[in-house]
N, CA, C and O atoms as a Tinker XYZ file with bonds, in Angstrom:
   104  protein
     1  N    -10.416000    4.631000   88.820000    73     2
     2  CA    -8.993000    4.968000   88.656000    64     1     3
     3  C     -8.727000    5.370000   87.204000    63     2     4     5
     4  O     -8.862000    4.537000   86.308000    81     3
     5  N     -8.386000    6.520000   86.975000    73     3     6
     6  CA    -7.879000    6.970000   85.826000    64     5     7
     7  C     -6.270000    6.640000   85.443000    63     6     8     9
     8  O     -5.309000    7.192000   85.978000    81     7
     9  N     -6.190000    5.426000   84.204000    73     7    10
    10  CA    -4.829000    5.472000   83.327000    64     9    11
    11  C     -4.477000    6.214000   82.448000    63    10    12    13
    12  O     -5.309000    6.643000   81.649000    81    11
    13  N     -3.710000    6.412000   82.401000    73    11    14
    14  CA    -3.046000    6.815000   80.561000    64    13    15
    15  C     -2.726000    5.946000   80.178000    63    14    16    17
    16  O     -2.087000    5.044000   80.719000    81    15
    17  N     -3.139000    6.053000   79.075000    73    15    18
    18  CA    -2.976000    4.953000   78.181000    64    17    19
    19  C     -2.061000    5.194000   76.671000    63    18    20    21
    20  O     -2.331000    6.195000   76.007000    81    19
    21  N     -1.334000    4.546000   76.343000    73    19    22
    22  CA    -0.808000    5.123000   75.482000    64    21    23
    23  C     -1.833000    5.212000   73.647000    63    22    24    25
    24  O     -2.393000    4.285000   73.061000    81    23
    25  N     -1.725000    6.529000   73.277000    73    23    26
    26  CA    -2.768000    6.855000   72.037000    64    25    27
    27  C     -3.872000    7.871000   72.750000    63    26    28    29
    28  O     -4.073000    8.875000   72.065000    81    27
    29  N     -4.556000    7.819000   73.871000    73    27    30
    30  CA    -5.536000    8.096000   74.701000    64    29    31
    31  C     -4.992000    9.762000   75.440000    63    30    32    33
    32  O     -4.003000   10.067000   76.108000    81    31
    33  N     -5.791000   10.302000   75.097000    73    31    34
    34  CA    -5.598000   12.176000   76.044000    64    33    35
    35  C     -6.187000   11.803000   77.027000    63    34    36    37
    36  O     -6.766000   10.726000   77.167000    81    35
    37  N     -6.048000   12.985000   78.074000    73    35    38
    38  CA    -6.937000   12.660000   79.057000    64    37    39
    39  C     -7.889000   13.059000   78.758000    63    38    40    41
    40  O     -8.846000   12.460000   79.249000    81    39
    41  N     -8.096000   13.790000   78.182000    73    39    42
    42  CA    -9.452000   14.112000   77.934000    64    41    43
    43  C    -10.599000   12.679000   77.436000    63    42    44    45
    44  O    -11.583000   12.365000   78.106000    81    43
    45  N    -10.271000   12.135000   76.435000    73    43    46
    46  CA   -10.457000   10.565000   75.551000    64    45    47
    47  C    -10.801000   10.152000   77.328000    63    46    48    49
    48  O    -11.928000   10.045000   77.811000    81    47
    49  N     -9.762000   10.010000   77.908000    73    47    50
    50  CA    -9.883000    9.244000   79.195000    64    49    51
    51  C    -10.735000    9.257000   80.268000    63    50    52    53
    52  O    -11.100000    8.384000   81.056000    81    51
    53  N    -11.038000   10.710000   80.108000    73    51    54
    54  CA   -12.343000   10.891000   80.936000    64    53    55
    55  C    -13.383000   10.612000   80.338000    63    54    56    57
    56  O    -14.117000    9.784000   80.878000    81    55
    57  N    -13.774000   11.169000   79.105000    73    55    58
    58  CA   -14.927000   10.952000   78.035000    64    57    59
    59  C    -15.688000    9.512000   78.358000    63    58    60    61
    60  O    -16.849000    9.175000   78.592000    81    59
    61  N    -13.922000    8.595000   78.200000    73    59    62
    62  CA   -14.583000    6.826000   78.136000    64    61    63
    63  C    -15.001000    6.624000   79.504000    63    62    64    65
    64  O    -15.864000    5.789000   79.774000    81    63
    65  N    -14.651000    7.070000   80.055000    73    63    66
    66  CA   -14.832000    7.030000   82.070000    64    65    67
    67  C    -16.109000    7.487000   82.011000    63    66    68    69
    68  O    -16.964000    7.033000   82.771000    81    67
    69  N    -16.328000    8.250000   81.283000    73    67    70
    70  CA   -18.219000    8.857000   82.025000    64    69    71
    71  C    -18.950000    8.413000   81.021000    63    70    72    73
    72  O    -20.030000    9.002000   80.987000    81    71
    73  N    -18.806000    7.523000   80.080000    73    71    74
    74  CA   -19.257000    6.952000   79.214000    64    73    75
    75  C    -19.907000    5.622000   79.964000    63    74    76    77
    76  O    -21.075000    5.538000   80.344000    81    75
    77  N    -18.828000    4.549000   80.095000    73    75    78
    78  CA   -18.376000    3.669000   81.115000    64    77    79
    79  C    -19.631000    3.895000   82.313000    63    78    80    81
    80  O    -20.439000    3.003000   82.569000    81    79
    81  N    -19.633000    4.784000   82.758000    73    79    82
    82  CA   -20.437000    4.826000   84.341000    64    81    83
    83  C    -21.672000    5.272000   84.044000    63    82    84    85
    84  O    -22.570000    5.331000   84.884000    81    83
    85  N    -21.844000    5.729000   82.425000    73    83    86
    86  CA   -23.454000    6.334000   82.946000    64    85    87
    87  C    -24.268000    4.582000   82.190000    63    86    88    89
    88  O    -25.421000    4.183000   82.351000    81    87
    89  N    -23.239000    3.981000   81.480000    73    87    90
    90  CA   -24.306000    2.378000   81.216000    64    89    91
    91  C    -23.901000    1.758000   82.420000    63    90    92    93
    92  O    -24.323000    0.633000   82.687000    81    91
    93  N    -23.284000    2.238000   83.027000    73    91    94
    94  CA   -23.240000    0.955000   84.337000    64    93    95
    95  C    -24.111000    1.262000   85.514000    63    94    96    97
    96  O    -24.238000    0.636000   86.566000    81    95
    97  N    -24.916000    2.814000   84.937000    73    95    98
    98  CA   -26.025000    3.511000   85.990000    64    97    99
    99  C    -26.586000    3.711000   84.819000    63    98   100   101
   100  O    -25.761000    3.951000   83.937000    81    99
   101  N    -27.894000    3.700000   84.421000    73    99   102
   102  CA   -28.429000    4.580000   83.247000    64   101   103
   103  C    -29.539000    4.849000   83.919000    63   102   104
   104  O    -30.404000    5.570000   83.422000    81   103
């Protein structure tokens, strides 16, 4: 699930999201 967050683009938001999933798969 993607938030906005306040400070955070979406872009930032996706970045940390596929960041996030590739150590939780590496």
């Amino acid at each position: 699930m993607i938030i906005e967050a306040p400070g955070f683009s979406k872009d930032e938001v996706l970045l940390y999201a596929s960041l996030a999933s590739k150590q939780e798969n590496p």
